[in-house]
N, C-alpha and C positions, 0 to 999 in steps of 0.2 A: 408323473411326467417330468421329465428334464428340461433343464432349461439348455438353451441354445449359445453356444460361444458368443455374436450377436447380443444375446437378452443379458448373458453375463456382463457382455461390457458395460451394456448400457446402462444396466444397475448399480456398475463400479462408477462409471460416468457422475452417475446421478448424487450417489453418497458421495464421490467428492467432491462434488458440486455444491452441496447442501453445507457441507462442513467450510470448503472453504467462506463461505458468504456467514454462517454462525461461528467461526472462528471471529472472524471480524467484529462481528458485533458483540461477544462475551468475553473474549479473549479464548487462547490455548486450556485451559484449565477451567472456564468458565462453562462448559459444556459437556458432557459426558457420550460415549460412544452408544449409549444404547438410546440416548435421545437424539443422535444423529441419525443412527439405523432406523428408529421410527418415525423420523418424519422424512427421513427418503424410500418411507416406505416397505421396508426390509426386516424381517425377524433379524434383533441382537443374535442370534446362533450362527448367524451367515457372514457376520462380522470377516471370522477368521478363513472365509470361503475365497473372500477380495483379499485382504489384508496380512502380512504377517503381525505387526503391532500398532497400537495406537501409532504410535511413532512414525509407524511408515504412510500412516493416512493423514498426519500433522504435515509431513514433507508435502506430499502430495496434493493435499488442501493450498498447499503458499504455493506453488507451482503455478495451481488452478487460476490462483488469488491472480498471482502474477502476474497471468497472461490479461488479464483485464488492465491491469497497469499498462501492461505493453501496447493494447490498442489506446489506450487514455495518453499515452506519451506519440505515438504516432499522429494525434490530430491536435498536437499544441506544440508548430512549427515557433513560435517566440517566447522567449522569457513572459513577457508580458499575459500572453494567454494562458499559458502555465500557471503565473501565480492568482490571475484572477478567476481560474476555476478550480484552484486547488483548497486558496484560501476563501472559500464562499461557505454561507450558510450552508446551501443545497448538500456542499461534499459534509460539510461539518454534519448534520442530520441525516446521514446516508453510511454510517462504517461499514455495514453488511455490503454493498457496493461499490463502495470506494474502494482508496488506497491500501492495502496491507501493509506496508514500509509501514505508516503512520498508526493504523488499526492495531498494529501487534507491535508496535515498539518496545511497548512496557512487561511485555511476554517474554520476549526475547532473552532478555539478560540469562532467565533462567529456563531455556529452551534447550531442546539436543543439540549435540553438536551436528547433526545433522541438517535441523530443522537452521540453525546457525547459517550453517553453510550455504543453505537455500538463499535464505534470507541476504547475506554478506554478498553472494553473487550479484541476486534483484539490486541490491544497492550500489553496488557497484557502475552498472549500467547504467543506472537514474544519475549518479553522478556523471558519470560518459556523457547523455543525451543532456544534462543539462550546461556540460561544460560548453557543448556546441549551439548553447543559447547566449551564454553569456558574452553582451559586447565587447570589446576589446576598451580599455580605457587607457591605455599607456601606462598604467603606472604599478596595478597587479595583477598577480596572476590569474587566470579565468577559472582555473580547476581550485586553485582554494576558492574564490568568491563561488564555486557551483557548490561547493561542498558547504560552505557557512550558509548560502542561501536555501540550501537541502535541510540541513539539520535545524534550522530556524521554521522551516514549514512546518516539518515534524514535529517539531515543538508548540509550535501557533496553535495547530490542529487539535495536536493533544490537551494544550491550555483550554484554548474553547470548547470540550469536550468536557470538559473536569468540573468547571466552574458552575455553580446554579444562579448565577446572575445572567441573564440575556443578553442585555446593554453591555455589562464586560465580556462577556464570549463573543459578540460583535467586533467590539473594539477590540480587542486581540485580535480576529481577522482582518482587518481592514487596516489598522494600525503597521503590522509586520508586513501586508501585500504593500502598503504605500513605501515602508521604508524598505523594500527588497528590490522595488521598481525604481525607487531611487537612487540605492544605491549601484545598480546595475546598468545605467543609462548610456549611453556608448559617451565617449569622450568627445566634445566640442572640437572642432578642426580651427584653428586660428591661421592667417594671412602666414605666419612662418612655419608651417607642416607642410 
């Protein structure tokens, strides 16, 4: 018995589903296609049914990844909210969920150019959305402070991530959220402005 165009999607649906969220948590390389296939359920033979290459299911995983990013940037209207639920324990013990920027940073370098490209777009945007957070302070620019205050998250995240100290993967988050909220503050109005 055949399966139905319908059944087909939704089993493509599902294994990228599944990969993007185990991407996250093992890295691009940390996981293998036929342990994808079986826990989305799927005989490895049917791989090439969905897919033409790993490669093409790596793209498609960040895509998937992505769009969780985009509902996550949709409901964190200030700087503020942004860095205090990006840099939190919760996100930090969640990479399967979380961020992919941050989740696959260290994959990257040595990713397709493809997967590259995915990836360089998503970032691209995260910079866009958070240029339109950062206050104005008179003296520099917003897209470089959106971009140092991007690449510093990614950085925190992935610090706190690494380390087997508690108390310092804490401090790494709370340390870089205090000094990103700081230095992002809107500028003080004085009597001659």
């Amino acid at each position: 018995m055949g399966y139905s165009k319908s059944d087909k999607a939704e089993t493509h649906t599902r294994i990228v589903r599944v990969a993007a969220k185990r991407f996250r948590e093992l890295g691009l390389e940390g996981i293998g296609v036929a342990d994808v296939m079986k826990e989305a359920g799927v005989t490895v033979g049917g791989f090439y049914k969905h897919f033409d290459s790993r490669d093409e299911l790596v793209v498609e995983a960040l895509a998937t990844a992505f769009q969780d990013l985009d509902r996550w940037e949709e409901h964190t209207d200030t700087l503020t909210k942004l860095l205090e639920s990006y840099l939190s324990e919760e996100h930090r013990d969640a990479p399967g969920t979380g961020c992919a920027l941050g989740a696959l940073l260290g994959d990257m370098s040595r990713a397709s150019r493809s997967a590259k490209a995915v990836y360089t777009a998503r970032l691209k945007r995260s910079f866009a959305h958070s240029t339109g957070l950062i206050p104005s302070n008179g003296t520099s620019d917003r897209r470089g402070r959106a971009i140092l205050t991007i690449s510093a998250m990614l950085g925190a995240i992935n610090l706190s991530r690494a380390v087997s100290d508690p108390s310092l993967s804490r401090e790494i988050l709370e340390r870089t959220r205090d000094q990103l909220i700081g230095m992002n503050k809107p500028a003080k109005m004085t009597l001659d402005d």
